[in-house]
N, C-alpha and C positions, 0 to 999 in steps of 0.2 A: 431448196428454200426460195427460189426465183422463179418468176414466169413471168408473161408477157404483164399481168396485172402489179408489176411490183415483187416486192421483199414479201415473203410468203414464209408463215410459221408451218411445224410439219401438222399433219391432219390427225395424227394420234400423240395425244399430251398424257403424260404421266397425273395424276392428278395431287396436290400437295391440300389437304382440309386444315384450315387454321380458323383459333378462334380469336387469336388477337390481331386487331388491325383488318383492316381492308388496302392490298395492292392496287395501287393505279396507276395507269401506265407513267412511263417518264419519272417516277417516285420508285427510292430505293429502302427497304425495309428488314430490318433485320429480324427473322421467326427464331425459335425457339420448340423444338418438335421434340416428343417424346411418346404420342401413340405407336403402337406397334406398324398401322400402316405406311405413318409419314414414315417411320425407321427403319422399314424395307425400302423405301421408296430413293429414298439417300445412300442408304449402304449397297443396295443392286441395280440404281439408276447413275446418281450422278458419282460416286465414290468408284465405280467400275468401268463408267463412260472414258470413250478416248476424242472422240467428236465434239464439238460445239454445238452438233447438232443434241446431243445425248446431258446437255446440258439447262434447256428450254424445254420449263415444268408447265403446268397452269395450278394456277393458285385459286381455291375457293373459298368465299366465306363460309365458315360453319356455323350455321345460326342455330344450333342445338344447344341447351345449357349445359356448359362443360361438366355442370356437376350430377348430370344428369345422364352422361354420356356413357353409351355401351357399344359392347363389341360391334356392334350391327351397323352396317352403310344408312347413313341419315339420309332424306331428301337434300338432295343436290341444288345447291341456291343455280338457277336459268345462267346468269351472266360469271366469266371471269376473268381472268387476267392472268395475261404468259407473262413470264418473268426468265430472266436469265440469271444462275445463281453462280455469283458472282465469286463465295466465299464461302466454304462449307469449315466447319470446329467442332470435332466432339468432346465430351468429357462425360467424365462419372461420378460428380459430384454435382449437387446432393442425392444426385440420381443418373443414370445414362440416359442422355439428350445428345442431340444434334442443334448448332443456332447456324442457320442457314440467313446468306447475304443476298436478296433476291432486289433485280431490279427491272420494272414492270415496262412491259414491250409494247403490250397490245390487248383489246377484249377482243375475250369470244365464246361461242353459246356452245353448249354442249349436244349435240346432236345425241349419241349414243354411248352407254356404257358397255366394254370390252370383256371389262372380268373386273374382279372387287377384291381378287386377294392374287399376292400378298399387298399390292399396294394397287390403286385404282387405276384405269388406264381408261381414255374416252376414246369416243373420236368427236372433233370440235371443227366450227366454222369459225371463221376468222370477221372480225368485225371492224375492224380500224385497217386503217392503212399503217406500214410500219414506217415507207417512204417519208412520212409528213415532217418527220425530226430534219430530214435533210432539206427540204424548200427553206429557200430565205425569206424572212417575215415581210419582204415587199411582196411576194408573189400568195402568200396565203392568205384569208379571208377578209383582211381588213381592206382590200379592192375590191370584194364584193358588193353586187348593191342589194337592199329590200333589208327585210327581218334579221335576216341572219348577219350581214354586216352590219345594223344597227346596233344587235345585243353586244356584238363582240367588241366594237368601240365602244361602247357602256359599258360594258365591263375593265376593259383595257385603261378608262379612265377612271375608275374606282379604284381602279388597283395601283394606279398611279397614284391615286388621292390617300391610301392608302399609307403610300411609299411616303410621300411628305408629310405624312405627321409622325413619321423617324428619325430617328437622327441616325446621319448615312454614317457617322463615325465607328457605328456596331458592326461588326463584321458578317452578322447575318442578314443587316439588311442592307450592306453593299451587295452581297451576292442576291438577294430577292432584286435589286437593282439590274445587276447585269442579268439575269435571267429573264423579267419583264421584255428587254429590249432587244435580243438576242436571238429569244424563240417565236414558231410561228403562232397565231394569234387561235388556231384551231386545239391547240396543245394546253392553251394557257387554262383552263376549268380544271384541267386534270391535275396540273401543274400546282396550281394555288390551291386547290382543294385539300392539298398534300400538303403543303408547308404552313397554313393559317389553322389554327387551334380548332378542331373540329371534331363531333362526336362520329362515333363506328356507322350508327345508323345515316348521319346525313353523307359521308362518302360513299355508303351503297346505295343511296338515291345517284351519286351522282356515275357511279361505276355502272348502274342499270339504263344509263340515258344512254341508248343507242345513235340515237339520231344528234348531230353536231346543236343545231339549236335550240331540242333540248336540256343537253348538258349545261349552257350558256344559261337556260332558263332556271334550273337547278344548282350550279355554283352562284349564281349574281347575288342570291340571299343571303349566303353566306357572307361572304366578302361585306355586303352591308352591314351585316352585324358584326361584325369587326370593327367598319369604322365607327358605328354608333357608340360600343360600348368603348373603344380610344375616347371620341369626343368627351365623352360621362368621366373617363377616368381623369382627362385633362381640367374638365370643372372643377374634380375632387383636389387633385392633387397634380403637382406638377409630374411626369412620365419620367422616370427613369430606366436607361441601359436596360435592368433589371424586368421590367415592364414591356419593355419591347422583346426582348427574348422569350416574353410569354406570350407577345403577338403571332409572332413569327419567330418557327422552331425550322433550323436545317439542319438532317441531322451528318454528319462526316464518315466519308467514307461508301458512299452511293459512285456508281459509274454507270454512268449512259453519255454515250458520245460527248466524252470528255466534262461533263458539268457531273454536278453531287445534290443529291435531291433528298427529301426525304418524307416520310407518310403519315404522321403524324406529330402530336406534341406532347409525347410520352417522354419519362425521365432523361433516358437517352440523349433527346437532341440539345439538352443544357449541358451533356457530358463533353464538348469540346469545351465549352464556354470554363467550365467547370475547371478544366484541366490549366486555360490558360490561369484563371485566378490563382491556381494551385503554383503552378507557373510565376508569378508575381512573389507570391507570398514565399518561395524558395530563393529566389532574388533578393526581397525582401528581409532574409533571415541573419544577414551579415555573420553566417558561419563561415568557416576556414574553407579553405581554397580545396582541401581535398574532400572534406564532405557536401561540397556543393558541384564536386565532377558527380560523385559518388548520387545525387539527388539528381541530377538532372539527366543521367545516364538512365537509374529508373523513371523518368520523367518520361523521357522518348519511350522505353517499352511499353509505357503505362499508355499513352497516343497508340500505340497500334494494337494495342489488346483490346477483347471483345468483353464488355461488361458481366457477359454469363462466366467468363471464365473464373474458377476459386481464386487465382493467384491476383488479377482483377483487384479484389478485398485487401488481399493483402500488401500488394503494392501500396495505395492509397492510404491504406492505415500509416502503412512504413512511413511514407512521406510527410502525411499528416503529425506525425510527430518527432520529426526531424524538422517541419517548419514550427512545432510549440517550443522546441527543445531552448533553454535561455543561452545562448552559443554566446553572446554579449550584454546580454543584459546583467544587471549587479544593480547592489542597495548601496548607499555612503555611508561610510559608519561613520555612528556616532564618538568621539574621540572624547570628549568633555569626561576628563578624569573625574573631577570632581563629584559631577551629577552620579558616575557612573558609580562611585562609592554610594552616596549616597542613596541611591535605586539599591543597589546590593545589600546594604545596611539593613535596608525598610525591606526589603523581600527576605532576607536569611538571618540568623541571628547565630552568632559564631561562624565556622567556616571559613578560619582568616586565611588558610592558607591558601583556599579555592580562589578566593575573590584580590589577594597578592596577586596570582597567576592570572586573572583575567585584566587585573589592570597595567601589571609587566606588558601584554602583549598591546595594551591601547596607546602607551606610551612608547612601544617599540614602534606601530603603525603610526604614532606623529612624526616619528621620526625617517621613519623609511615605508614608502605607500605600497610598493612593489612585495612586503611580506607574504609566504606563503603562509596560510592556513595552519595552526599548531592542533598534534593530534593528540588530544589529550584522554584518560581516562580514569576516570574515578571508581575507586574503588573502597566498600565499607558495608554494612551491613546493611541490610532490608529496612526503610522507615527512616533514614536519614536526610534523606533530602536532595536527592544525588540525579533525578530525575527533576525535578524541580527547579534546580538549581542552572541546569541545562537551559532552563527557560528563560530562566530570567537574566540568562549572559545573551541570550539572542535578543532581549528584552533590552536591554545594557548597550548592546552594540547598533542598536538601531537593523539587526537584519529579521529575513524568515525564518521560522524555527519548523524542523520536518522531524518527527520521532519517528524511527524503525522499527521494531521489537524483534529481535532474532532468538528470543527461547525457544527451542526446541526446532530450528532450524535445519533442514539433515540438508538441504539441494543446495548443489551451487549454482544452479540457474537462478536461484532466488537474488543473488547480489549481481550476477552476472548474463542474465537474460537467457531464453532460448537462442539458439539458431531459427532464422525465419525458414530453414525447411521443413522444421515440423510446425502439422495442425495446429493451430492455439497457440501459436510465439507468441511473444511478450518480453518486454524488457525487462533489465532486474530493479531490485527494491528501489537503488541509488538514481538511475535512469528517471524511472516513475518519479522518486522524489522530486527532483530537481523540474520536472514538468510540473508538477501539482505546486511549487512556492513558484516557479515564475522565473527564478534571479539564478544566477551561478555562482554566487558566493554565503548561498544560508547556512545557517546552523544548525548542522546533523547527528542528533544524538542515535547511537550504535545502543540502544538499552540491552540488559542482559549478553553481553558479549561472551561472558563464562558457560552458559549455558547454549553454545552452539554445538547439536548434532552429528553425526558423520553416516554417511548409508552409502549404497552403491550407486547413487547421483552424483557422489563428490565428497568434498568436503569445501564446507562453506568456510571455515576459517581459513584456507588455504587461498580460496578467491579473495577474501578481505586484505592480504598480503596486497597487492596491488595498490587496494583503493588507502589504505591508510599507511601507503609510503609516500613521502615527501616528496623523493626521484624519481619516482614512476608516476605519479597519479596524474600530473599533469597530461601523460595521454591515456587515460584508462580508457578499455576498450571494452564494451560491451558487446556481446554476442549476437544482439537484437541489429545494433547499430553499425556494427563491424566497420567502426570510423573511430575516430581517438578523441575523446571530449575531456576538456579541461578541468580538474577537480580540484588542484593548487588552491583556489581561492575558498574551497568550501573549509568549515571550522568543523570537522569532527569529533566528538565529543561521546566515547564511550564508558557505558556503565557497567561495571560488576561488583558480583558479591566476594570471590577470592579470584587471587591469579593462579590459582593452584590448576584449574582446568582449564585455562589456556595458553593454547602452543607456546613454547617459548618465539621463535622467529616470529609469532604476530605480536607475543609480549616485546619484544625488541623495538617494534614498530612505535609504542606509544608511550607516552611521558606519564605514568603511573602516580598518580597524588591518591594519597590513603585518606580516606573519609574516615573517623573512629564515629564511635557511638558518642554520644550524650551524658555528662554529667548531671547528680540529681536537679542542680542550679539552673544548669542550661535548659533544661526540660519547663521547670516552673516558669522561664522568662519567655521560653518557646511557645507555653501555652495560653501563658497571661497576652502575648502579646501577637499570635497568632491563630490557635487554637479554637480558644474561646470565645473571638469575636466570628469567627469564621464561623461556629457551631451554631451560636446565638441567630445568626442570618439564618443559617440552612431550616433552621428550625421556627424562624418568622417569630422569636423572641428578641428582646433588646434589654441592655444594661439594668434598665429600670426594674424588671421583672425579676432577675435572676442575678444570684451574684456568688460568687466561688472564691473566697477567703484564701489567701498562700497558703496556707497551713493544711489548706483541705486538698487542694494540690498537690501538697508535699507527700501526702497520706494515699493519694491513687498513685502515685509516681512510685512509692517504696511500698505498698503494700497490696494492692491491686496489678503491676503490671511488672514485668521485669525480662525486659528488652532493651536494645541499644539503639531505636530510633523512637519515634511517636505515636510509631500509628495504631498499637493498643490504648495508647492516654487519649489519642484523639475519639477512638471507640466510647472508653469510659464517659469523656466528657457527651459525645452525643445521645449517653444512655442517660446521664444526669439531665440534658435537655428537654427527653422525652418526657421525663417522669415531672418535671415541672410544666412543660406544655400542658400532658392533663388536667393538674392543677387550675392553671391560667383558666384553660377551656372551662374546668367545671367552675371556677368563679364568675367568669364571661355568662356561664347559664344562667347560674344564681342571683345575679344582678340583674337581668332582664326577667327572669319569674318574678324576682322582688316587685320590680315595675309594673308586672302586668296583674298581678293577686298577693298584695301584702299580707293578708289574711292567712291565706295558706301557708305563705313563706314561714309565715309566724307560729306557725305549729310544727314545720322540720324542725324548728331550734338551732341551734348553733352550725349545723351538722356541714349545710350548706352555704354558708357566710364565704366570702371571698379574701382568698387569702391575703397576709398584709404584704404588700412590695416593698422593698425587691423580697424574693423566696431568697435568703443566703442557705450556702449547704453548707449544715457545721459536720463534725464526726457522727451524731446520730442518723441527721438524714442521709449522709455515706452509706452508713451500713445498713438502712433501710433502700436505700434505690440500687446499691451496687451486690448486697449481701457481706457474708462473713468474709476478711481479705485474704488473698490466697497467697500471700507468702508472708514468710515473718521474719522478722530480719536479726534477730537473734541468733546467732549461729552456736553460742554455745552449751545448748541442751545435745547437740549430736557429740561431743567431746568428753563424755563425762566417764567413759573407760580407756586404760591404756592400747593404741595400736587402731588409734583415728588422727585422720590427719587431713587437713584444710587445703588442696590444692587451688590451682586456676588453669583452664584451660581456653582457648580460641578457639570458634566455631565462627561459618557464615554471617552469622547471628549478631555475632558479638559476643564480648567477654563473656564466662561463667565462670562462677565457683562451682571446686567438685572434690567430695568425699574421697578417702580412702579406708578403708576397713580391713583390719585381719586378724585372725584368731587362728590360736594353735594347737590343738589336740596330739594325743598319741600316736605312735605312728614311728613310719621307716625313714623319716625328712624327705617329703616329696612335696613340691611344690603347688597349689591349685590355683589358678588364675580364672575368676569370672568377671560378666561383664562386658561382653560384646568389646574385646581389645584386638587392636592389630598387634602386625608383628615386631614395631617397633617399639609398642607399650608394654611387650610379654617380654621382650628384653632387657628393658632397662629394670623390669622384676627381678630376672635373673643378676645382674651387674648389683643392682641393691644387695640380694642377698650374697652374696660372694664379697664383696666390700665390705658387709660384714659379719662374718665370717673371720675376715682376715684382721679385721681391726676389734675383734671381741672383746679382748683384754682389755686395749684401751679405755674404752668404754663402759668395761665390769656389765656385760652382755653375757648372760646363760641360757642354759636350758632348762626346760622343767622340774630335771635331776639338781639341777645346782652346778654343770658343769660348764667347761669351756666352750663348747662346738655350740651355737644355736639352736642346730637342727638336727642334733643328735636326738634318736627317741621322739621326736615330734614332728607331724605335718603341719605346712604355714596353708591358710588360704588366706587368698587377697582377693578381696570383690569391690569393685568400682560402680559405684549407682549414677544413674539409671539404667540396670542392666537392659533396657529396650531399645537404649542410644551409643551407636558404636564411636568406640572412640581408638584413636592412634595420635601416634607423636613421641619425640622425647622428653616434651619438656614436664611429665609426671616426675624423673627420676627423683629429686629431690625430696618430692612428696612420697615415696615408696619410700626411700632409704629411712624418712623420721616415721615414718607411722610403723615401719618395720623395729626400727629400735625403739621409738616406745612400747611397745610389746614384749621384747623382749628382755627391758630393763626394769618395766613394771611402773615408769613415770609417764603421765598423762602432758598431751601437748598442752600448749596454750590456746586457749578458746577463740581469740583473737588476732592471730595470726596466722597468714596465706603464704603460701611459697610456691616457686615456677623455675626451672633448671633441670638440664640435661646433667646426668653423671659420667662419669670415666670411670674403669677398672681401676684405676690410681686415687680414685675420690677427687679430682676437678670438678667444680661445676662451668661447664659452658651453656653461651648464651641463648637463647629462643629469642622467636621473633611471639609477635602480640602483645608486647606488654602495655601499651599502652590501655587495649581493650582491657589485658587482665587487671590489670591497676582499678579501671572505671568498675569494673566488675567485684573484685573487692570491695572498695566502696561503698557501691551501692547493698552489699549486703553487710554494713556495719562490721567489715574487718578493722584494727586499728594499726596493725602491722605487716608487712609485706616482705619474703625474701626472695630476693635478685641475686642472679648471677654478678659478678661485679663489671665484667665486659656490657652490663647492660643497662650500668647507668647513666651513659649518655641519653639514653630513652626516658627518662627523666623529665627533660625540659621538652617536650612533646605534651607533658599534661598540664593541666590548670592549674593556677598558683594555689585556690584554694583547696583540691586536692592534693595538693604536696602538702600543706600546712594541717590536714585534717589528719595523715597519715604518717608513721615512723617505718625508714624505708632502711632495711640491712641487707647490704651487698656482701656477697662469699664467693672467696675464690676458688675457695675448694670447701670438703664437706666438714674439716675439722673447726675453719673457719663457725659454719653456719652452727655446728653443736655448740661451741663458744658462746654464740650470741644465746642461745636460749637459757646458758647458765646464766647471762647477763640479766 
């Protein structure tokens, strides 16, 4: 590589074709190869080489359109440049490449081609000197005299003029600084052609100037347009940091005797810049001491990874949202009991026990500021308000408000993130939240928590154990973050319809407040004062137009809809809105045709006239906009044979009333049970008839003969309607044991009366839960009397004063008790 003429490249160069960028010497460039030839060229040139000799390629532009490019050797651009490759990385995403780190030595012309496959091989003349890096910039050209020292102080002084309208405090234009002053004055075109914002095509004018005063002739324009358009930018606006990085791009990581160069002003050379802000902004994040080792440890690998690389993305994301993550940031709550009633009042209407518990805890935080977050859940039937309600305590407290939805959830990565070694990591739902409000202490409603999933991912109620424990969560650790982030201050706030399907140890976890459904009262006040003003907007009607009478209220509430929250009435009511908008619209027509042709008007007659305001809806136009009502509240047309009997049962839903039926025929006394029943409702059939059975006598219970045994000579069937709707539970028994002896005794119940209680082999009745739903549900279908286990009159003062007052309530402790009362 030496002879007497200097540092000498060898005569046969491998040849490397690229189409991005042009190498010039003293500039270090990073390629990106993926043709079959360059990928020979690297896997059986430089990837097998043991020499430094076996390591100095020639680089050529390829001025062919890449998209245009075929298997075939293109014409060979005359001039190129040797390069030393500094740093070779492969990978196989998105595709197998090579990004090679080449830094450019010297031009030279290619004399001759060798062979063309597998990768190109020339033989080349060398056209620079390599020595020139090593003279000291007093001995090279700027002691020259004529032309050539003329250009190169012209230019040397541009560049300098250049340098001063930077502010040297950038870090890349202290190093354009010490480079200017450093190198020799023959190098400088090559040198600044490479680091000043320049297209592909004027680098290959200047990579084609063979001759030194050439090049000089060829960079000097450049460099001028640079400073003209600073100057322009300086008229417009003042130059920021940001501005000058767009002047002048280095990019990091070049080596050529000891300085770092770079060949363009492609993305790349803002990726140091990039990293320091990144850098800043992790500093900046005032997170804990061990997720900011944990951040600046991938900070450093992040500095010596190459941009092509997949993990590259991922890094940067990672950190990227470890500097959004709120690690200290928090909203103040708002504490003003007062107000906070008040807001509660004007957003929900009943719900005393919900809004006790939100103002317990705002009075607990005047008291002691350091409270963790209470995890609460409500639980009640569909249509209540139980989601909404969530809203307006974030609403209440002055914080963010972030809803989940976890029905049908089966993964635990979903609460708990990926691992970032697999493709497509991501945090889980909680993580994301807390970035998307901002703050580390909002309001996290868990909606649908009954209805989480299980698969071979996990189980997702198993990772919420963590997050909605009081002694753990404060470091909950997410999988994406694999650091412990603070969740103490968040207020979680989960929703279901039963706690029947969720785990007990996550049921452990939270402070369960039962949401019931809606008496008919509450409904009417709900609508007049929620509902229908809200309908009336959605539908761009207003009070004047339209008006819905309590009474007509009273009449969708008990005869159109029969649910335990609103959102069938709220239907109703926006179907009543619809059918008056037509109205509105067709008198809006009619008054403008009037306007524009009385004449005409005047012969539709009446037909078209504008209706009179406001439209009230009495019962006629009910049952013209809603139709015939689909339930009747009457219940006692179904009672009018012996061996019917008025239960109540608990559903998701809320309260129902529900039939019992049975009739006896001939037979060997076998029992039939229909009705879609579980197995604890087929039993308490069995216990019915065996209880009595045993108490016949007492009773004067026969058979169809007239004798003592029941079910001697005859089959019983018991059918529970809606035979489509399955039902279980014990608390039928009650209702089985009287509909069984009114059949048997031949006396009809009373039409008016609902009952609810589990039996014993001994006739006990013990107590069930729901009664409040079943109460509201009586009720609503015009029961007037109710029997209760007696354990289960404390459930009582749970319901509304006016329904205790509409209703006669008989507690039985056992079942001789309850026959008692019906002789009463």
């Amino acid at each position: 590589m030496t002879s007497d003429g200097g540092i000498q490249i060898p005569s046969r160069l491998p040849l490397l074709l690229t189409h991005e960028g042009v190498l010039l010497p003293g500039s270090t460039v990073r390629f990106s190869v993926d043709s079959p030839r360059n990928m020979h060229l690297v896997s059986q040139r430089l990837l097998r080489g043991t020499s430094l000799k076996s390591t100095i390629i020639g680089v050529i532009p390829n001025t062919r359109d890449p998209e245009h490019d075929t298997d075939d050797l293109p014409t060979l651009h005359k001039i190129g440049t040797a390069g030393i490759a500094v740093q070779v990385v492969g990978s196989n995403w998105p595709k197998p490449h090579y990004t090679l780190l080449i830094t450019g030595l010297c031009r030279f012309s290619v004399s001759s081609l060798l062979k063309e496959r597998p990768f190109v091989l020339a033989e080349v003349e060398q056209l620079d000197k390599l020595d020139q890096y090593t003279i000291p910039a007093t001995e090279s050209v700027a002691a020259e005299d004529g032309e050539l020292g003329e250009l190169s102080q012209k230019f040397y002084q541009a560049a300098v003029q250049l340098l001063g309208m930077l502010d040297m405090s950038v870090p890349v234009v202290a190093k354009f600084r010490r480079l200017l002053d450093s190198l020799p004055r023959e190098t400088l075109p090559d040198v600044v052609a490479s680091m000043i914002r320049t297209s592909n095509k004027e680098k290959l004018q200047v990579l084609d100037a063979v001759s030194l005063e050439e090049r000089f002739k060829k960079a000097l324009p450049m460099l001028t347009k640079q400073i003209e358009g600073l100057k322009l930018l300086q008229k417009t606006r003042k130059i920021s940091p940001d501005n000058e990085k767009r002047v002048l791009s280095v990019r990091k990581g070049g080596v050529f005797p000891g300085r770092q160069f770079n060949l363009d002003g492609d993305d790349e050379d803002e990726d140091g810049d990039d990293t320091a802000v990144l850098e800043r902004k992790v500093h900046g994040a005032n997170m804990p001491e061990a997720a900011l080792r944990v951040c600046l440890k991938e900070l450093k690998r992040l500095k010596k990874m190459p941009q092509s690389m997949p993990e590259y993305a991922l890094t940067r994301n990672y950190l990227d949202l470890m500097v959004e993550l709120p690690w200290s940031k928090s909203t103040k709550d708002c504490l003003d009991i007062r107000a906070a009633r008040t807001l509660l009042d004007n957003d929900h209407y009943a719900m005393d026990k919900l809004k006790r518990r939100v103002l317990e805890y705002l009075a607990v935080r005047q008291l002691k500021t350091t409270l963790k977050g209470p995890i609460l859940c409500f639980v009640g039937p569909p249509g209540v308000g139980k989601t909404s309600v969530g809203r307006s305590i974030a609403r209440t407290l002055g914080r963010e408000f972030h809803r989940i939805a976890l029905g049908g959830v089966c993964d635990q990565s979903d609460i708990r993130g990926h691992r970032r070694t697999y493709v497509g990591s991501m945090p889980g739902r909680i993580i994301n939240g807390l970035k998307t409000v901002g703050v580390n202490n909002p309001v996290f409603l868990l909606d649908e928590v009954d209805k989480l999933g299980k698969s071979l991912q996990g189980d997702p109620a198993a990772a919420l154990l963590e997050v909605l424990d009081p002694e753990q969560n404060h470091s909950f650790t997410d999988h994406y973050l694999n650091v412990a982030f603070d969740l103490s201050q968040v207020l979680f706030i989960a929703t279901a319809n039963t706690t029947a399907t969720i785990p007990p140890a996550l049921l452990d976890r939270m402070e369960v407040l039962q949401v019931p459904g809606y008496t008919q009262e509450e409904k009417v006040e709900i609508a007049h004062r929620h509902l229908i003003p809200n309908q009336l907007e959605q539908h761009g009607l207003t009070p004047q137009q339209l008006h819905i009478p309590q009474d007509t209220t009273q009449d969708i509430i008990s005869r159109y809809t029969r649910e335990a929250g609103v959102r069938s009435l709220e239907r109703k009511i926006g179907a009543i809105c619809r059918a008056v908008a037509v109205k509105v619209a067709e008198g809006h027509r009619a008054t403008k045709t009037e306007a524009l042709t009385p004449e005409s008007q005047t012969q539709q007659g009446d037909k078209a006239a504008p209706p009179e305001m406001p439209i009230v809806i009495d019962h006629i136009a009910l049952k013209d906009i809603l139709g015939p009502p689909l339930f009747e509240m009457e219940v006692s047309e179904r009672l009018t044979l012996p061996g019917v009997a008025l239960g109540l049962a608990w559903t998701p839903l809320g309260g129902e009333i529900m039939f019992v039926e049975a009739s006896r025929m001939e037979g060997d006394g076998q029992l039939t049970l229909t009705g879609q029943l579980g197995d604890v409702m087929k039993e308490s059939a069995h216990l019915a008839i065996s209880w009595l059975r045993t108490n016949a006598k007492t009773y004067q219970l026969t058979n169809m003969m007239g004798g003592p045994d029941p079910l001697e000579g005859a089959d019983i069937h018991l059918h529970f309607p809606a035979g489509a709707v399955t039902k279980d539970g014990p608390s039928a028994g009650v209702t089985i044991v009287t509909c069984l002896a009114s059949l048997f005794s031949g006396r009809l119940v009373r039409s008016d009366v609902a009952m609810t209680g589990e039996i014993t082999l001994r006739g006990l009745v013990l107590p069930v839960g729901g009664i409040k739903d079943k109460v509201l549900a009586a009720h609503r279908a015009g029961v007037k009397c109710v029997i209760l286990p007696k354990r289960n009159e404390k459930d009582l003062e749970e319901l509304p004063a006016n329904v205790r007052a509409d209703l006669d309530f008989v507690t039985a402790g056992n079942l001789d008790e309850m026959f008692l009362s019906f002789d009463e």
